[in-house]
C-alpha positions as CSV (number, residue, x, y, z in Angstrom):
1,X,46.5,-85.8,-42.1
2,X,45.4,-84.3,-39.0
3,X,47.7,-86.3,-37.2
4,X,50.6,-84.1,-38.4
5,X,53.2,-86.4,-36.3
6,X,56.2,-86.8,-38.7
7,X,57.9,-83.6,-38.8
8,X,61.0,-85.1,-36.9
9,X,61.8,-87.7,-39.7
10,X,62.6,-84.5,-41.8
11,X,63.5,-82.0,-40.2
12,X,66.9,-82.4,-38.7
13,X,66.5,-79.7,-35.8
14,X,63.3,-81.0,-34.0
15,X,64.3,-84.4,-32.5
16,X,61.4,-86.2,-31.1
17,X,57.5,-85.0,-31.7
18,X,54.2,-86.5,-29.4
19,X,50.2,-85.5,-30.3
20,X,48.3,-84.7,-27.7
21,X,44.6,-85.4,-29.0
22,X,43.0,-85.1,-32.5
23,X,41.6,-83.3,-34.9
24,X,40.9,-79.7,-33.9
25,X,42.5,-78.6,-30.9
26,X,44.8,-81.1,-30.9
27,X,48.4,-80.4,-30.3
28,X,52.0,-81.5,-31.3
29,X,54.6,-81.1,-28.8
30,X,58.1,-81.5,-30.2
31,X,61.7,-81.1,-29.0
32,X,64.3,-79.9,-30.5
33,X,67.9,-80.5,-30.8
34,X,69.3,-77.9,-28.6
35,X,67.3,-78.7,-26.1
36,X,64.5,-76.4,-27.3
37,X,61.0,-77.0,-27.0
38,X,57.9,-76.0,-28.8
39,X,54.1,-76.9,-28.9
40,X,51.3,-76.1,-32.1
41,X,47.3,-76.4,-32.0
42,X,45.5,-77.2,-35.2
43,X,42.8,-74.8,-35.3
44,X,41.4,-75.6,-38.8
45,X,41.1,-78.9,-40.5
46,X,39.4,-79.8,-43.6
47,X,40.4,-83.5,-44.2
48,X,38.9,-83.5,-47.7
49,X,40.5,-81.0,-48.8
50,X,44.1,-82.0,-47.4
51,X,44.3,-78.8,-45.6
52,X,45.3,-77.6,-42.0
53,X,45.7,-74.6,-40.0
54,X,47.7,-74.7,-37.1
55,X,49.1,-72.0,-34.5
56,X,52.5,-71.9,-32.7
57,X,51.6,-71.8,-28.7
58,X,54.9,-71.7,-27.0
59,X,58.3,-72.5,-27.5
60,X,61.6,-71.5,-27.7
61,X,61.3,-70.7,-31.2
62,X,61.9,-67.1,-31.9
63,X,58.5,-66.4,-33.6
64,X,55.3,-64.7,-32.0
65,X,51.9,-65.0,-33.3
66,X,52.4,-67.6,-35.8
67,X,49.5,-69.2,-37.8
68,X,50.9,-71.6,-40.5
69,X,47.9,-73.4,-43.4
């Protein structure tokens, strides 16, 4: 779970993803299909549970503040 790597093989905007780490403080970098790119931390993680809690660091996504479980 907490290697939250396939996003790509679903969502057709984001093109190619990479993890950088594992478990908390790890974080996916991904690019997207305009040329965009955007990078999120987990910052919770309760395998157990199946549940994760990560936050959008930077990107050219137009959100701010973004924390997603």
């Amino acid at each position: 779970m907490s290697d939250h790597i396939d996003i790509d093989k679903y969502t057709p905007m984001i093109t190619h993803c990479a993890i950088e780490g594992s478990g908390i403080g790890s974080k996916r970098v991904c690019d997207l299909a305009d040329g965009g790119q955007f990078s999120e931390t987990i910052i919770k993680l309760d395998e157990d549970a199946m549940s994760l809690t990560y936050k959008l660091d930077i990107g050219s996504l137009p959100v701010e503040n973004f924390e997603s479980s």
